[in-house]
N, C-alpha and C positions, 0 to 999 in steps of 0.2 A: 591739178591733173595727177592723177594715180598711175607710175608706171607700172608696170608690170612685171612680178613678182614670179622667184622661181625658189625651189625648196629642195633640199635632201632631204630624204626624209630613211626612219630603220624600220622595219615590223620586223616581227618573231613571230612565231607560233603559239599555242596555249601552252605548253610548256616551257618556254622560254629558251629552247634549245637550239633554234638555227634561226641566222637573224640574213637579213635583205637588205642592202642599200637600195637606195635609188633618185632618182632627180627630178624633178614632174614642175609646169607651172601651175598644177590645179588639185590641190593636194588633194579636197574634200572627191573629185573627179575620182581621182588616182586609190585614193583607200575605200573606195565604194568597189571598185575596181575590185582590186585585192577581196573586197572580205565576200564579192558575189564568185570569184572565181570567174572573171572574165577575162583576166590576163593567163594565156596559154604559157606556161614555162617552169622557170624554180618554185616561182613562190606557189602556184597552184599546184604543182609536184609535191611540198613539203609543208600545204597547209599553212600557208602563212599571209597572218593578213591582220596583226593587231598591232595598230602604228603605238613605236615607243619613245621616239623621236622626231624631231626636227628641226633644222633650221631654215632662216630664208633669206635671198638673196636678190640685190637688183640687179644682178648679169647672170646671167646663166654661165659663161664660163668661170667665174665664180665660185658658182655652184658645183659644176663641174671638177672645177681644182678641188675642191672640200670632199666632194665625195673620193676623189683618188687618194687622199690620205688616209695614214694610216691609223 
């Protein structure tokens, strides 16, 4: 049985100039997301949508903590 999987993950832009955290259980979901521009906010304000990063984890707060580091 497969539990279920959560991920930070980074995207930048084509320039490589401003980068995005973020946490998602569905990555391939989540960066479809990003590069049609259907998430309303930073990352479709600045163009960003080319995953450069990730990792994953089986708890989300976890994931959570990871992504709050520096």
């Amino acid at each position: 049985m497969r539990t279920k999987m959560y991920y930070v993950y980074i995207i930048t832009n084509a320039y490589n100039k401003v980068l995005y955290t973020g946490v998602t259980n569905d990555l391939e979901r989540r960066s479809f997301e990003h590069k049609q521009k259907l998430v309303k906010g930073f990352s479709k304000k600045y163009n960003i949508d080319k995953l450069v990063y990730f990792e994953s984890f089986d708890f989300i707060d976890l994931a959570i903590l990871r992504k709050k580091q520096n």
